[in-house]
C-alpha positions as CSV (number, residue, x, y, z in Angstrom):
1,X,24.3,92.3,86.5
2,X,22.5,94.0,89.5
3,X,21.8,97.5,88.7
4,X,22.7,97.3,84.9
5,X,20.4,98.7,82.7
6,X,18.2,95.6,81.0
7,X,18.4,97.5,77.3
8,X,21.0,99.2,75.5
9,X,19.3,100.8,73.0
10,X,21.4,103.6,71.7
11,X,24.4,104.9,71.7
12,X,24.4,107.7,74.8
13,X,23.2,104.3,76.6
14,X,26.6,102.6,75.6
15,X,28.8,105.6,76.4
16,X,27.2,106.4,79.7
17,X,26.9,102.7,81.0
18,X,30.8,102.2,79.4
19,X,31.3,105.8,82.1
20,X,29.8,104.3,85.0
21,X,32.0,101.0,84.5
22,X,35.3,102.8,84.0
23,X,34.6,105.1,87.3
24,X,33.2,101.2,89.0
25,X,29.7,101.9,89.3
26,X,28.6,99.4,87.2
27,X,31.0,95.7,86.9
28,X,33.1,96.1,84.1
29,X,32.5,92.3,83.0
30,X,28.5,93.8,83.3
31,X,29.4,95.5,80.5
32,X,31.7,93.6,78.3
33,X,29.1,90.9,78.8
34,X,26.0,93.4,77.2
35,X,28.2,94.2,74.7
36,X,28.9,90.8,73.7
37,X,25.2,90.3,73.6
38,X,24.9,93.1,71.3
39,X,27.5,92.1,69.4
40,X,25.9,88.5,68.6
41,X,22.7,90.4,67.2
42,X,25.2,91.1,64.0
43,X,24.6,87.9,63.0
44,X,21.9,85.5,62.0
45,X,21.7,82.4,63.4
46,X,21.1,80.0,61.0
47,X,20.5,75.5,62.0
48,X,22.6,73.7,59.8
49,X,20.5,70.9,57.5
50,X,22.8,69.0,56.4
51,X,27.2,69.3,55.9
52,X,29.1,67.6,53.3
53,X,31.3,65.1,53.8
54,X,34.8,68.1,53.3
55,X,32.5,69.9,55.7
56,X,32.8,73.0,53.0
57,X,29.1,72.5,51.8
58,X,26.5,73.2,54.6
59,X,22.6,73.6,53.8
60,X,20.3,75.4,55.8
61,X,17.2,76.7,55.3
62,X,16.9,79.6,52.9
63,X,18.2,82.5,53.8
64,X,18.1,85.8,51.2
65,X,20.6,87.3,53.6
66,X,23.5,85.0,52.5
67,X,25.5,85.8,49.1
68,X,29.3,85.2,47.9
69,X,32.4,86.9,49.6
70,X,30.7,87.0,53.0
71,X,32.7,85.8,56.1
72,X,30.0,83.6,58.1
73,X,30.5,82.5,61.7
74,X,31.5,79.3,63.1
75,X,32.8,79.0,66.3
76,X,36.1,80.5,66.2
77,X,36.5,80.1,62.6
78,X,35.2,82.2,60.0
79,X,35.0,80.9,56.3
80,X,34.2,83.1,53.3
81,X,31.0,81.4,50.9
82,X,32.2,81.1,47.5
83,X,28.9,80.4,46.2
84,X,25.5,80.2,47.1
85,X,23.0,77.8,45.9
86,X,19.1,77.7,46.4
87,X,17.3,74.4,45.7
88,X,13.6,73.6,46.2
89,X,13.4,70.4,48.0
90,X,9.7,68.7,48.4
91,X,8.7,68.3,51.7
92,X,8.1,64.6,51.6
93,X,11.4,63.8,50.5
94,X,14.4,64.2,52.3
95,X,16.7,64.1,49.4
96,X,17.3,67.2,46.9
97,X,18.4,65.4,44.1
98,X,15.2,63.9,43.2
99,X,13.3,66.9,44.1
100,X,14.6,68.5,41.9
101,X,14.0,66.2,39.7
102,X,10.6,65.4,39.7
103,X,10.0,69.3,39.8
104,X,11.5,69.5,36.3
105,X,9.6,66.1,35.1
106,X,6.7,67.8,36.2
107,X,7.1,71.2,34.3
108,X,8.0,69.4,31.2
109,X,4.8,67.5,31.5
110,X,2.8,70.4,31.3
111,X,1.1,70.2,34.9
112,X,-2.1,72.4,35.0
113,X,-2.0,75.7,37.3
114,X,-4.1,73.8,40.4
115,X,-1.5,71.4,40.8
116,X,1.3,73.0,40.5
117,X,-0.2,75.6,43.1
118,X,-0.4,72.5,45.1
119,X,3.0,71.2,44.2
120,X,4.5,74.7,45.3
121,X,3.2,74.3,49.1
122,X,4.8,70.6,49.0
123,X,8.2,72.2,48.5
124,X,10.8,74.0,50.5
125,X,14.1,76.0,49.9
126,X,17.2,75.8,51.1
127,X,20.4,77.7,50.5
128,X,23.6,75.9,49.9
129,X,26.3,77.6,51.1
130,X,30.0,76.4,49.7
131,X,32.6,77.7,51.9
132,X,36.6,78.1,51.4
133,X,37.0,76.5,54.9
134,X,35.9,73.5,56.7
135,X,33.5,74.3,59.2
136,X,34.2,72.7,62.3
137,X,33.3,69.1,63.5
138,X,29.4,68.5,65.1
139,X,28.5,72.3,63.6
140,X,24.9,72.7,64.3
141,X,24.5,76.5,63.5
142,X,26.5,79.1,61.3
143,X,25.8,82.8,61.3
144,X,25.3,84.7,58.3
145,X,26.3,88.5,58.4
146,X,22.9,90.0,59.2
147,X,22.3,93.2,56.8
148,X,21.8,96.0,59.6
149,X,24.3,95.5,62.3
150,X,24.1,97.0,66.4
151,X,26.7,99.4,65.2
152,X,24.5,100.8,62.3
153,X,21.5,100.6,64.9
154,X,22.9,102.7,67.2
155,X,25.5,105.3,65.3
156,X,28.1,103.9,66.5
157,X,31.7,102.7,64.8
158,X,33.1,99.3,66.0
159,X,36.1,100.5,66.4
160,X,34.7,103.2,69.1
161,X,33.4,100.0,70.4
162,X,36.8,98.3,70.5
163,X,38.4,101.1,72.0
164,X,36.0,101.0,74.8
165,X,36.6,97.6,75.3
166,X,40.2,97.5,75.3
167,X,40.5,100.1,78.3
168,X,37.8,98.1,80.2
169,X,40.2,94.8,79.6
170,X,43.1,96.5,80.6
């Protein structure tokens, strides 16, 4: 990438550099490869905690960004979440179930405000995510749709994006 601009930052930035490799100033795979990076920042990265068995379940730490209907990334494949569930889960304890359980013993006992202050920074939330698709085998990460994307950043349409890359692929 010698002589490519380090930043794209807006969208005369993307036009010009996409000029300069269409006349061969620049290498066009310079550009389809900042582009590509750009493209990634759509999406938040997100370590998987744990996946169910059918692979459709995955947990991950919480994430507010994450709701029903949305397609998430895996790899090549991209399941919609069907449902979204966020569980407290004590630090100590590496299972959810009886978190959540001994959370609800606790408020039925009546704890006093100190210790359930102190309970609070014990605990930790996760999302569950339930997808219509497996995810695929050894997943580590999944990338939830992130709420401002590079083409809202910079004014830009993705399909002015996709038409600039398809003459570059050409």
């Amino acid at each position: 990438m010698k002589g490519f601009p380090k930043v794209i930052k807006t969208k005369s930035d993307l036009v010009n550099t996409f000029k300069m490799a269409k006349k061969g100033s620049l290498k066009k795979s310079d550009w389809l490869e900042a582009v590509a990076k750009l493209e990634n920042q759509n999406w938040i990265m997100c370590p998987v905690i744990n996946l169910s068995e059918d692979r459709k379940a995955v947990t991950i730490m919480f994430c507010a960004e994450a709701a029903a209907g949305q397609r998430v990334k895996n790899g090549a494949v991209y399941p919609t979440i069907q449902s979204v569930e966020t569980v407290e889960v004590d630090k100590h304890t590496t299972d959810t179930e009886n978190a959540a359980t001994e959370g609800q013993e606790a408020a039925r006992e009546g704890t006093g405000s100190g210790q359930a202050a102190a309970g609070q920074q014990n605990a930790t939330t996760h999302t569950t995510l339930n997808l219509s698709k497996a995810v695929n085998i050894g997943t580590t990460e999944i990338g939830i749709p992130a709420a401002v994307t590079f083409y809202d950043r910079m004014g830009i349409s993705r399909e002015e994006v996709e038409e600039m890359k398809g003459e570059l692929e050409a």
